[in-house]
C-alpha positions in Angstrom: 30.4 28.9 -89.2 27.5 28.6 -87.1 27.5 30.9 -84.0 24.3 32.8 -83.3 20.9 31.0 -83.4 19.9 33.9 -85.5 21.3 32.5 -88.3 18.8 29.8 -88.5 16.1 32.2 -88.4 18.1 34.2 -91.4 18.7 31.4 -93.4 15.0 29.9 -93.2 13.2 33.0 -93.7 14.1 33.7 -96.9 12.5 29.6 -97.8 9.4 29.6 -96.4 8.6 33.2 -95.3 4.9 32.4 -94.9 4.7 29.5 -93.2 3.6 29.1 -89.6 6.5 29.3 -87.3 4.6 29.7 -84.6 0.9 29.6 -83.0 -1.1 29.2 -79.9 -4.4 28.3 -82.4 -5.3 31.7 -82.0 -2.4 33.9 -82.7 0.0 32.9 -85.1 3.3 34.1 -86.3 4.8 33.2 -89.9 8.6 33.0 -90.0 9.2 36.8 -91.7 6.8 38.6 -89.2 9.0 36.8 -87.0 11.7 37.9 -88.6 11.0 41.7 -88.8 9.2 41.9 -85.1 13.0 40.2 -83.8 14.7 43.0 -85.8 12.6 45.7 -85.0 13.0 44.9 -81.3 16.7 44.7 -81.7 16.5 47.8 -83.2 15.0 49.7 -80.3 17.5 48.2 -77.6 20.6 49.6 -80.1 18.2 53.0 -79.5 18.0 53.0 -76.3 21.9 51.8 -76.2 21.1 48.5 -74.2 23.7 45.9 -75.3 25.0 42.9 -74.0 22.3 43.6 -71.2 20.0 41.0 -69.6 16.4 42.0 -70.9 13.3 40.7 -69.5 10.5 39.1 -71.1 7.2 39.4 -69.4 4.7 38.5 -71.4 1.8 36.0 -71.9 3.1 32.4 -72.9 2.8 32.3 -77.0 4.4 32.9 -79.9 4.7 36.9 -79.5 6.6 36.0 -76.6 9.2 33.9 -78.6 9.4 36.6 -81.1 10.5 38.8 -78.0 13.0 36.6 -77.0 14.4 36.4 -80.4 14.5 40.3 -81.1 16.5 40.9 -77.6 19.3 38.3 -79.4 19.1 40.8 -82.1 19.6 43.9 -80.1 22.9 41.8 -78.9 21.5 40.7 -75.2 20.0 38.0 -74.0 16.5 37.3 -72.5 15.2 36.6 -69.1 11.8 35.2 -69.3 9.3 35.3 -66.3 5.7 34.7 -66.2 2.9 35.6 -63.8 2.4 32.2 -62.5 5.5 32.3 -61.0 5.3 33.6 -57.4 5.7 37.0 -56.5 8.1 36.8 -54.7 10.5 34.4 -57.2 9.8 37.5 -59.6 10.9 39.6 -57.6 14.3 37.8 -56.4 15.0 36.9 -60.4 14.6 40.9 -60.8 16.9 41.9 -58.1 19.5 39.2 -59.4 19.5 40.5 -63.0 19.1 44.3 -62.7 17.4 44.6 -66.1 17.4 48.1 -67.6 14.2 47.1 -69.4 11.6 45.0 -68.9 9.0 44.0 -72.2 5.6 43.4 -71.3 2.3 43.0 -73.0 -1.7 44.4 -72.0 -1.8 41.2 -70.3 1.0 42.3 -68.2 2.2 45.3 -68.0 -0.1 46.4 -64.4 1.3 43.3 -63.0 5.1 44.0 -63.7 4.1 47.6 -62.5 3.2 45.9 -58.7 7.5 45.0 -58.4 10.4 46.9 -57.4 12.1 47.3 -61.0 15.6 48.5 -59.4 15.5 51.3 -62.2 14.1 49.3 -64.9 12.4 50.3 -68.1 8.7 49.1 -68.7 8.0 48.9 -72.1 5.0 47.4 -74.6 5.6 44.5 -76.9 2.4 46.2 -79.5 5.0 49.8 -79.1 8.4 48.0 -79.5 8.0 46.1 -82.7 6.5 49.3 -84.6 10.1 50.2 -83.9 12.2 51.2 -87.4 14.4 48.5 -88.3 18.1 49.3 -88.3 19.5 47.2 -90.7 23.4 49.0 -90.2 23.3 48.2 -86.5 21.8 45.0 -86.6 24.3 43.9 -88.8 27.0 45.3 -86.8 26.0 43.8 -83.8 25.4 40.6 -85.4 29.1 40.5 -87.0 30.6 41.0 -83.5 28.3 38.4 -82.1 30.7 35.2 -80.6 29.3 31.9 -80.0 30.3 32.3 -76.1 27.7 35.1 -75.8 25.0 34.6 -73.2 21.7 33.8 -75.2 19.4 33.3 -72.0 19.2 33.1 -68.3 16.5 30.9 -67.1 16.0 30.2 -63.4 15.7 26.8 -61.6 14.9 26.7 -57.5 17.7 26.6 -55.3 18.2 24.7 -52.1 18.1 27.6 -50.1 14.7 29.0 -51.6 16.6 31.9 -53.6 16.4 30.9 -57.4 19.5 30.3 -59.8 20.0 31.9 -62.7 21.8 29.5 -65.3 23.3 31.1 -68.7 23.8 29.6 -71.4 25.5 30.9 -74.8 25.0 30.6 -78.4 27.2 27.7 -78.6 26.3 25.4 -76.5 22.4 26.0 -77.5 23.8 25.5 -81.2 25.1 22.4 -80.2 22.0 21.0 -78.6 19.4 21.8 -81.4 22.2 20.2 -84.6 22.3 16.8 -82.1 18.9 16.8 -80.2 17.5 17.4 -84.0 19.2 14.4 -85.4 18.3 12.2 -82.2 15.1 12.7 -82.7 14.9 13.2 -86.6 13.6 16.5 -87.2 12.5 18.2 -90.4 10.6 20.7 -92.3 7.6 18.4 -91.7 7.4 18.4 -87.7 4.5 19.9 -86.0 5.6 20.5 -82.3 3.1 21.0 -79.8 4.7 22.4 -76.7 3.8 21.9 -73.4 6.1 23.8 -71.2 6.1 27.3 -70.1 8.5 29.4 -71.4 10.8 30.4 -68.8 12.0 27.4 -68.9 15.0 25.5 -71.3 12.5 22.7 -71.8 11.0 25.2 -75.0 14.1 25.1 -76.6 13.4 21.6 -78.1 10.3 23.3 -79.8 11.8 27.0 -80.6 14.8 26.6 -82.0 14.4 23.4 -84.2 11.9 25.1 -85.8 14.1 28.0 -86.7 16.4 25.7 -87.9 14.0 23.4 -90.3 11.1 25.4 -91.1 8.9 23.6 -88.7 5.4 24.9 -86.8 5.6 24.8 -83.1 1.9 25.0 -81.0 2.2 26.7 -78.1 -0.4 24.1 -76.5 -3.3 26.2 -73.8 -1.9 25.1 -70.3 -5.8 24.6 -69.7 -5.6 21.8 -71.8 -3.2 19.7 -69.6 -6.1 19.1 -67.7 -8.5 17.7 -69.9 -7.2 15.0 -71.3 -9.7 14.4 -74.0 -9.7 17.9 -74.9 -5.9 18.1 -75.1 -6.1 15.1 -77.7 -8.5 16.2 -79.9 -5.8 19.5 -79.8 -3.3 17.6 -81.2 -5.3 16.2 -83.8 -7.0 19.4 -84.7 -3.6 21.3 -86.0 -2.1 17.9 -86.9 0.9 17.4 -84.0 3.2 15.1 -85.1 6.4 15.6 -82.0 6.1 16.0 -78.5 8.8 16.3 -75.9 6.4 16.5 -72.3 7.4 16.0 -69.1 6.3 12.5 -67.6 3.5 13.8 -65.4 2.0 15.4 -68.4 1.9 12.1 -70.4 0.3 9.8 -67.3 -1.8 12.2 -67.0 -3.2 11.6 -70.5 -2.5 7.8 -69.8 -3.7 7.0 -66.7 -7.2 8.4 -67.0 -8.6 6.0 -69.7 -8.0 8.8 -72.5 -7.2 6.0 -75.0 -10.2 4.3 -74.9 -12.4 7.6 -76.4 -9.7 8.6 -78.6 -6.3 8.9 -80.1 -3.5 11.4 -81.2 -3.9 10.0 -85.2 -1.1 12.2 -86.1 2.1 11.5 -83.3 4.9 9.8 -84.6 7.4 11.1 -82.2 7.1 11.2 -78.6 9.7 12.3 -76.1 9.9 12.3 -72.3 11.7 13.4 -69.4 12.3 14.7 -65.8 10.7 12.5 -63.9 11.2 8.5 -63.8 8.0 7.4 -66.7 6.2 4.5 -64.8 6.7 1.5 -67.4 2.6 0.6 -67.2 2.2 4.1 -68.5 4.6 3.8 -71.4 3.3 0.6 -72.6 -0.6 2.5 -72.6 1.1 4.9 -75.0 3.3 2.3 -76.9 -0.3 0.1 -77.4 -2.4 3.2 -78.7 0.5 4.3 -81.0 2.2 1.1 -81.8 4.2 2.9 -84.9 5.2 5.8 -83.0 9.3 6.2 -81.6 9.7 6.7 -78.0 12.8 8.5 -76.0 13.6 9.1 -72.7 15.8 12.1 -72.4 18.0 13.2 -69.1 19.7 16.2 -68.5 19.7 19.6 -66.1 19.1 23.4 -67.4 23.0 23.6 -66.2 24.0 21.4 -69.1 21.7 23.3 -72.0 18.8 21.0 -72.1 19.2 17.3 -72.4 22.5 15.4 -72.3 21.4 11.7 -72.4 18.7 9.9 -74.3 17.7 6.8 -74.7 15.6 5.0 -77.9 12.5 2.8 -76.3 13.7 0.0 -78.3 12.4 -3.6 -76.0 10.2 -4.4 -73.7 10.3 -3.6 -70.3 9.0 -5.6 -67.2 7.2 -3.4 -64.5 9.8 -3.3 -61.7 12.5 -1.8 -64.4 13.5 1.4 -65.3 14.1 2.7 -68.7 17.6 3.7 -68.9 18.5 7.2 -69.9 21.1 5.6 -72.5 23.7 7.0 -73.4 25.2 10.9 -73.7 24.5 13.1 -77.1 27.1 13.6 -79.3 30.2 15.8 -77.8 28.9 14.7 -74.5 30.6 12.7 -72.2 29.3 11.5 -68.4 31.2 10.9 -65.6 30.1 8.6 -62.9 31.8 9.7 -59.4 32.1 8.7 -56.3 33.0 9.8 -52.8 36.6 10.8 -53.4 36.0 11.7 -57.2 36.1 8.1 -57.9 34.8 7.1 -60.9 32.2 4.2 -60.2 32.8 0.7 -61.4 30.6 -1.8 -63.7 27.8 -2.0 -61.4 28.4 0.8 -59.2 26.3 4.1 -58.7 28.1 7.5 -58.9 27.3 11.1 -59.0 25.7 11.7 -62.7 28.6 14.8 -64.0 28.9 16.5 -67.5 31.7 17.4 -69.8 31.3 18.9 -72.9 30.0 22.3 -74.7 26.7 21.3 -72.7 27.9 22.8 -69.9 26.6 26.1 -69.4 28.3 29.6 -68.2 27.5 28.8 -64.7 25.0 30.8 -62.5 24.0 34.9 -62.9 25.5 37.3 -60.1 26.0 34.0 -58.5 29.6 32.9 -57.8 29.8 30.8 -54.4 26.9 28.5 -56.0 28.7 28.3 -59.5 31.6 27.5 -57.7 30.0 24.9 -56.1 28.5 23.4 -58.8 30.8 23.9 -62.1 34.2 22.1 -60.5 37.5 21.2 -62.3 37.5 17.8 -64.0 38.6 15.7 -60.9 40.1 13.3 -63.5 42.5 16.4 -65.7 45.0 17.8 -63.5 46.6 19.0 -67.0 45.0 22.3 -67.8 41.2 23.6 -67.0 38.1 22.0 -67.6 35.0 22.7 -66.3 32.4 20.0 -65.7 28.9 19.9 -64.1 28.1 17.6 -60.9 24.3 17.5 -61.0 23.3 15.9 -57.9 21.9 13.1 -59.4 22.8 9.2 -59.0 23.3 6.9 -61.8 24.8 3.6 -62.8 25.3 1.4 -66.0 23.0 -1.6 -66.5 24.4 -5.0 -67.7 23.6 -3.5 -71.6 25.9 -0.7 -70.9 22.9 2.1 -70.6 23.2 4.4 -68.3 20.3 4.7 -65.6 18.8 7.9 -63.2 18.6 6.3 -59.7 17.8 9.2 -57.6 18.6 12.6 -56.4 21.4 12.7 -53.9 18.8 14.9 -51.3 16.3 11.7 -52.0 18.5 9.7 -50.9 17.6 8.6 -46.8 18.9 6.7 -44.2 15.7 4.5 -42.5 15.7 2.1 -40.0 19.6 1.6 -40.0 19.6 1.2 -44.3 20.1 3.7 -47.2 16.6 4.1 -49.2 15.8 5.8 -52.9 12.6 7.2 -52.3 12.4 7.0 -56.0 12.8 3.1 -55.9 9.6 3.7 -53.5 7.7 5.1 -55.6 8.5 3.0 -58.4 7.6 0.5 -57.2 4.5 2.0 -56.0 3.6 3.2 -59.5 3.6 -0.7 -60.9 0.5 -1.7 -58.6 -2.8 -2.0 -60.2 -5.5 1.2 -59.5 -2.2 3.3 -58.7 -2.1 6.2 -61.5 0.8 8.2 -59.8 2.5 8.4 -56.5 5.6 10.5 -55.0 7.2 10.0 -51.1 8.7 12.6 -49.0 10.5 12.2 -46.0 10.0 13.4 -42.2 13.3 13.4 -41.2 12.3 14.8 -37.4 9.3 11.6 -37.3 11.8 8.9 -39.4 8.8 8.6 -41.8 8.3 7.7 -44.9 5.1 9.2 -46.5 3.5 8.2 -49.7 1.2 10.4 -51.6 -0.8 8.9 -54.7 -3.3 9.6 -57.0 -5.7 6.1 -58.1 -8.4 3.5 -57.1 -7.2 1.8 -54.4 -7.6 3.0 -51.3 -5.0 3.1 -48.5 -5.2 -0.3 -47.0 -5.5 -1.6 -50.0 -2.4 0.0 -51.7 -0.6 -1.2 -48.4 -1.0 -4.9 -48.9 -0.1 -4.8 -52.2 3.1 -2.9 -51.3 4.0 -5.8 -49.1 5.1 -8.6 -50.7 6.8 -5.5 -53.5 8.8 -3.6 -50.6 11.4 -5.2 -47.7 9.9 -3.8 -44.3 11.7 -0.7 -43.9 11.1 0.6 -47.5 7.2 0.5 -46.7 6.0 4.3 -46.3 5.1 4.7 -42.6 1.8 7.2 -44.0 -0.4 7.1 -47.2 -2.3 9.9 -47.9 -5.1 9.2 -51.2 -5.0 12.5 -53.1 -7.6 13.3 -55.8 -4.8 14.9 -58.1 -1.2 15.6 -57.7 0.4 19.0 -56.9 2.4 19.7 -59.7 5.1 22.2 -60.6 4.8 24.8 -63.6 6.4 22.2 -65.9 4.5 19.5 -64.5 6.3 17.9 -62.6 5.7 16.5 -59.2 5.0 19.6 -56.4 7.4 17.9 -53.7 7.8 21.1 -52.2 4.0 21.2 -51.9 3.7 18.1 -50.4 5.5 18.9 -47.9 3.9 22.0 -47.2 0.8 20.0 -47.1 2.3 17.3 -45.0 3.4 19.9 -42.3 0.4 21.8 -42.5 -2.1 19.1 -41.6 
């Protein structure tokens, strides 16, 4: 029985033992020196008598960095990734959470981890660890006593109250995620990822552990690139990218910039998106340069181990619709809730809320917010069962798909009615000369504002909206910006927005 993620990394390095597992296009790993750098790690924790310990990974985004992550599994703990374009003081506040004993870094590093308060911690070398000698009798041990409800990670996502959240997750329910999300998306020993997300976040798992599993090559794609649009295409065509999973903003961004028109990824045949709403003038630029390629929304929060929902791009969609997130993966179910733990009717929207081995072990050190968050099925009074309530709004379409409305927090009430900001913005995203556009609220002023990037200017943009928007959906203030604050994973900056909204 499957129940470490180890085991695909056993089971495929004794196949293909010099193929590429991973690779930045500089440094590259095959799948044995993964295979002894993870043991040799593992072998120095069991040294050093760390187990079942959270063990941070700070290191340089690349594929030495996912060998790290692998070798604390093998040591029997799990990894806590954080990277130095996180702020200072979110490192700091993820370090005071997890009280590592050891913290890996790299030359690239190590004098930056050394500037933190390390509550006691360990700072060690990646080049020092992995000449450790492999212990094949403890590995082994540790390994047999290994169960699938072990934590595996603990990435952190930004909390309300400006102190991150740690969410765990265990070997089981990552299992689960990589056998469905691989057969969604039809994996195999042929698939060249190229990965665009940082690493300290679950996003990577789609790339890291599929490729464990199949014998793939992941590229660890330069973040440089994701600002050069041309540049980042003739990447994908130079090591032959077949699969990507981006976040929206990173696609439009490709898109919306006339990226097309010079040149084209010659090898994609898969293409996967998420985490934002994916403006449907955008997807048809894609669906027009790669008319053979498969397209797939996927939804789901780091609570619930990845994505939960997908949906195949399988018609054509007018502007002013939204591409459904579809329907749950396999051992998934979604409940749509109301006020009261109702569940919504045909029609109705609901609180999006998860069931299933998706759900995740809840949050580090962090009871009261787990609490919060990972409830009793309102609908079992029988025995226990946890589910997730993500915050998000959803409802069925008249096919039965399920569709992301909004965040509850963008949710407002203006001028005496309820508005999405995202149906703003939507709508905002169809007009011609708009390439991408995000609303935030002043709650003190009762003000919409509308930020976008594009060729139209203000005035313009603001008689188009017109005849698009009823009166008290128009945003009160639009600001023309000449590119979009965006997150690590590239995704809209709406925290910077408002920063530079109340700093003006």
């Amino acid at each position: 029985m499957q129940n470490n993620v180890l085991n695909y990394l056993y089971d495929i390095v004794g196949k293909c033992p010099q193929k590429t597992a991973y690779s930045d296009g500089e440094v590259s790993l095959t799948f044995e020196q993964v295979y002894h750098r993870s043991r040799a790690i593992g072998s120095f924790l069991h040294e050093k008598n760390i187990y079942k310990k959270p063990v941070v990974i700070f290191m340089k985004r690349g594929p030495e960095e996912i060998s790290a992550f692998l070798g604390v599994i093998s040591g029997g703990c799990f990894y806590v990734p954080v990277d130095e374009e996180m702020p200072a003081g979110r490192i700091q506040l993820i370090l005071n959470n997890v009280q590592s004993p050891l913290i890996i870094c790299d030359d690239y590093t190590r004098e930056n981890a050394a500037g933190f308060e390390l509550n006691g911690a360990e700072v060690v070398l990646y080049e020092d660890v992995i000449k450790a000698q492999e212990n094949d009798e403890a590995l082994s041990t540790i390994h047999r006593n290994a169960l699938d409800i072990d934590p595996i990670y603990i990435v952190f996502t930004s909390g309300s109250t400006g102190i991150p959240k740690g969410v765990a997750a265990c070997h089981r329910s990552v299992i689960d995620y990589i056998e469905q999300l691989s057969e969604i998306l039809d994996f195999n020993e042929n698939t060249v990822f190229g990965n665009q997300t940082p690493l300290y976040f679950d996003a990577c798992l789609k790339e890291i552990y599929p490729t464990l599993k199949f014998g793939a090559t992941a590229y660890i794609i330069p973040k440089k690139l994701f600002s050069i649009p041309t540049a980042l295409v003739e990447y994908l065509n130079e090591h032959k990218i077949n699969t990507i999973c981006w976040v929206v903003s990173a696609l439009t961004m490709v898109s919306a910039f006339g990226t097309f028109k010079e040149l084209k990824p010659e090898y994609l045949h898969t293409v996967a998106f998420g985490s934002e709403l994916f403006p449907v003038k955008q997807l048809r630029l894609w669906q027009q340069a790669l008319p053979n390629a498969r397209f797939t929304n996927l939804y789901g929060p780091t609570e619930c181990t990845g994505m939960c929902c997908y949906y195949h791009v399988e018609r054509d969609f007018e502007d002013n619709e939204i591409i459904p997130i579809g329907k749950p993966f396999p051992n998934r179910e979604i409940l749509l809730l109301k006020e009261g733990n109702v569940p919504a009717g045909e029609g109705e929207e609901g609180e999006i809320c998860v069931r299933g081995t998706a759900v995740t072990l809840g949050y580090y050190n962090d009871p009261e917010r787990t609490a919060a968050a990972f409830t009793q099925n309102p609908l079992n009074s029988a025995y226990p069962e946890l589910i997730y309530r993500t915050g998000d709004i959803g409802k069925f379409n008249e096919h039965g798909e399920l569709l992301f409305m909004s965040r509850k927090d963008h949710q407002i009430k203006h001028m005496g009615h309820r508005v999405e900001l995202g149906e703003v913005e939507i709508n905002i995203n169809m007009l011609p000369g708009v390439q991408l556009a995000a609303c935030i609220y002043d709650s003190a002023k009762k003000k919409i504002v509308l930020y976008y990037v594009g060729e139209v200017s203000p005035a313009e943009l603001t008689a188009a909206a017109k005849p698009r928007l009823p009166r008290y959906m128009l945003p009160n203030k639009i600001v023309k910006l000449d590119e979009m604050p965006l997150t690590a994973n590239r995704k809209i900056n709406r925290v910077r927005l408002t920063e530079m909204y109340n700093n003006k």
